[in-house]
Each structure stands twice: as C-alpha cells, then as structure tokens.
Phi, psi and omega in degrees: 000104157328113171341206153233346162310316185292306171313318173312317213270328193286321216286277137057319168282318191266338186260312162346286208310316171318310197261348145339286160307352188267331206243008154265317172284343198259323164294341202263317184275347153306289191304324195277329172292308165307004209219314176315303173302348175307329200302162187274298221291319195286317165322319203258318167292336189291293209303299173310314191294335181313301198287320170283335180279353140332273191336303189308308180299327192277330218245013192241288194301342176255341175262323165269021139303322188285317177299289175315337179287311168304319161322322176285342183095003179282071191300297192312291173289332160316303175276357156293301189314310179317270176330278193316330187308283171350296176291352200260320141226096216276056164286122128017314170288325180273354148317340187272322185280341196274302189274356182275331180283315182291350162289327182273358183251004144102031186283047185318303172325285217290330188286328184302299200301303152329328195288277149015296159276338189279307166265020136316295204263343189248079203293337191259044212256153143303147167316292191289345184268331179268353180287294206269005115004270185304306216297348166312319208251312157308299203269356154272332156324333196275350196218011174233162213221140146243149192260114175246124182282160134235158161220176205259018163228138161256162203100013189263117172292141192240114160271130173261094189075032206026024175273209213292153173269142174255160167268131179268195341295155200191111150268118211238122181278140203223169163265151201282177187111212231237117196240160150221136172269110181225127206282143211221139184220107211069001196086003183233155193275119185261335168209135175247117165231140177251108205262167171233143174210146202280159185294140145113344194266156198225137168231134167328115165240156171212120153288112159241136151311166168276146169297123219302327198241028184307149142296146164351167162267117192294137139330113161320130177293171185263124169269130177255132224206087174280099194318143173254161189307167162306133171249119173292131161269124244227131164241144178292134177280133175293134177305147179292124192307171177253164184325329206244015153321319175287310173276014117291342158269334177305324163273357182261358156272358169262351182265323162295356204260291216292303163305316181266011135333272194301302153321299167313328176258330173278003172279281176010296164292350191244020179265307201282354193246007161307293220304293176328307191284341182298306164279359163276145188269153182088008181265125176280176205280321169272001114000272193271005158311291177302327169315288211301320178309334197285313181274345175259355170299304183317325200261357166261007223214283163328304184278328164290347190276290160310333149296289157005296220278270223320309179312310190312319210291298172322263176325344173257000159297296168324299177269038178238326206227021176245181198286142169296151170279124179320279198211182194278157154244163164237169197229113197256125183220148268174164170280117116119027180219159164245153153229089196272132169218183187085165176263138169308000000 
C-alpha cells in the first residue's frame, strides 16, 4: 500500500485538471456571446441610422445658417444654405422654410410651388406652419401665371423654359411674361412654342410631334419682277401759309416744353421716392412694384413730351425762316422709291 503523502501527490493532478476545464469551457461561452452582435446584417443597419442621423444634423446646421444668414438680410445665401439643407436632407417639412426664402428673394414661380408641395406632402406640419402656408399660396396667386400642356399621346415629355421635363398633361406654374414650351423626344425638342401669358392667367398649350417621315417642305418658286418706268407727278405748290402759322406752332411748343418740364421734375420725384422705398425694410413686393411703375410711366411720359417740343420747334423753325419759294415741284415714283424734287 503507497503512503498517503504519495496518494496526496497522485491525487493532487485530477482535481486541478478539473477547475482548468471549467474556466475553458466558461471563456469558449465568452467568446460565442461577443462574436454574436458581430453578425454584418445588424452591423450594416447600426452604420445606416448613423449616416442618417449625420444627415439630419448636417441638414439642421445649414438651415440654421440659412436663418442667420437671413437675419443679416443675405437673402441670397440664406436660400443657398436652404436648398443645400433640402438636399442634404429632404424633409417635407423644410419646404415651407425653402419657399419662404424664394419668396423673399422674389423667386414667386418657385415659392408657389414649394409652397404646393409642402401642404401636399406634409400632413403632420404644425397647425400654424399649414396656416401660413396656406395663407403664402393666396397671396402668391395674385403675381404668378400658369402654362397648362397637352400632347396628342399623354405622358410625352415637356419642357418649360428648358427646365426639368414633367409629364402630360401637366400644368406648371411660371411667372408671367414670355415663356417657350418644347415638346421633347429623346431629349430633343421635336415642336416648340413660345407664348405670352397675362398675370393670374393660365394658357393653353397642345403640343403635336411631326411625323417621323415627313417630307421637306417644296421651295417657293422665284418670282422675276420687271420695274415699270418711273411716273412724274406734277405737284400743286401749297398756298402761302398766313403770317400767324409760325406763331401758333411756337406756342404749341412752348406749351410742350412746359408739360415736359413739369413730367420731367415729377418722374424725378417718383424716382427718388422708388429709391427710398427700396431701402427701406419691411416694404412689400407691391409696394415697390407700384413705386416703380409710377416713376417709369412719369419718365416716358417726360420723354414723350419732350420729343412733341423738339418737333414743334423744328417745325416752327421751318415756317419762321423759310425761304420763298423757287419753282413748283414735283414727285417721281418708281418701284420701290419716291423722289421728291423743286423746293416746298
């Protein structure tokens, strides 16, 4: 029988061995629980909301650039700023803020339309943000114009002004004045028309392609056209005006002098007092819409006036200072000339 110090020593290897496999089996259920969250698909979602909530933060930060900038009056970059926001992220909601700068930047077409969109797409807007909306989009009807397209397949794309093509039939709100509309095939303008259209007013358009295989148009033929001789004409010489023809044209330029005087110091005044409103803050766009119309009617009104007297003048030079008369005259006329001779 073996001592039991030697059995101690024997036994002594089987019982280590024991808790040695227990903390190898309890790190092996480590590692398989840390390696789990591991998986790519969970991974690949954590990384996207990361990237969106980049966006939002990026896109909060260029609009409250875009305010401050507007506080300053930088109307212009305050709506650069907008726009990158928008794009940067494209919420529904920054459209109200988006049309409010292009309004102010008198970019009306653009404000409508945002405006447009904004209670279109953004039912869960604040109360007070769809109020003012709304009340944004009444009072941009009064000063924007609409184009309404048709073609004769619908769904054909259409350009306005060569901006983005819409599908018809599509009414696309413009500002008013001189638009061209091009019916687009392949990217290329296959019929074009250019229209006018009055403020508050919607115009029509019907777009048709040409037929893929029309023919040419035949040339007009040449017409040869043989000049007829000249005809003299005998003109009666005019009775001698009487003595008071001059001085009945002198007074009716002096009475033109004196109106475009008078036209002339009040456009001035509807200049200076466009200008003043220009620089004043807080004056709306029909404000100054009115100002200005006012100072270039007065200044056309000036110049036309003012033209009138130079002719009196002219004509009342003439019939102060001209010369008796020579000889009778007469007037020789010809294809596509007049020719007056002897003197008036």
């Amino acid at each position: 029988m073996l001592p039991r110090s030697v059995l101690a020593a024997e036994a002594t290897p089987a019982r280590a061995r024991r808790p040695f496999n227990l903390v190898a089996r309890l790190a092996a259920a480590a590692m398989v629980a840390i390696a789990v969250p591991t998986v790519p698909a969970p991974a690949a979602a954590e990384t996207s909301a990361h990237d969106d909530g980049s966006a939002a933060r990026e896109a909060r930060a260029l609009l409250a650039e875009a305010s401050r900038l507007e506080r300053q009056r930088k109307v212009g970059l305050a709506l650069q700023a907008a726009r990158a926001a928008y794009q940067r992220d494209p919420r529904p909601l920054y459209l109200a803020d988006l049309a409010r700068l292009e309004e102010a930047s008198f970019d009306v077409a653009g404000a409508y339309r945002d405006y447009e969109r904004f209670m279109e797409e953004c039912d869960d807007a604040p109360a007070a943000k769809r109020d003012e909306a709304t009340r944004a989009l009444r009072r941009l009807s009064l000063r924007v114009s609409w184009i309404s397209v048709e073609t004769d397949e619908p769904g054909a794309p259409v350009a306005v002004d060569d901006e983005a093509p819409v599908r018809t039939p599509a009414t696309v709100v413009v500002t008013p004045g001189h638009h061209k509309v091009a019916l687009l095939v392949a990217g290329r303008s296959v019929a074009v028309r250019d229209i006018e259209v009055a403020v508050t007013q919607t115009a029509a358009v019907r777009l048709t392609a040409p037929p893929p295989d029309a023919p040419a148009p035949a040339p007009a033929p040449r017409v040869s056209v043989t000049p007829a001789p000249a005809q003299v004409l005998p003109v009666v010489p005019r009775e001698e005006a009487s003595s008071a023809g001059p001085w009945v044209a002198w007074s009716v330029t002096a009475a033109l002098g004196i109106a475009a005087g008078v036209a002339t110091g009040v456009a001035l005044e509807r200049t200076a007092e466009f200008d003043a409103r220009r620089e004043t803050f807080g004056v709306s766009r029909a404000e100054l819409d009115a100002a200005h119309g006012q100072a270039r009617a007065w200044t056309v009104a000036a110049g036309v006036l003012g033209g009138a007297a130079l002719v009196g003048a002219t004509v009342a030079s003439v019939l102060t200072f001209k010369p008796a008369q020579e000889k009778s005259p007469s007037i020789a006329v010809g294809p596509g000339f007049v020719t007056l001779r002897g003197t008036l």
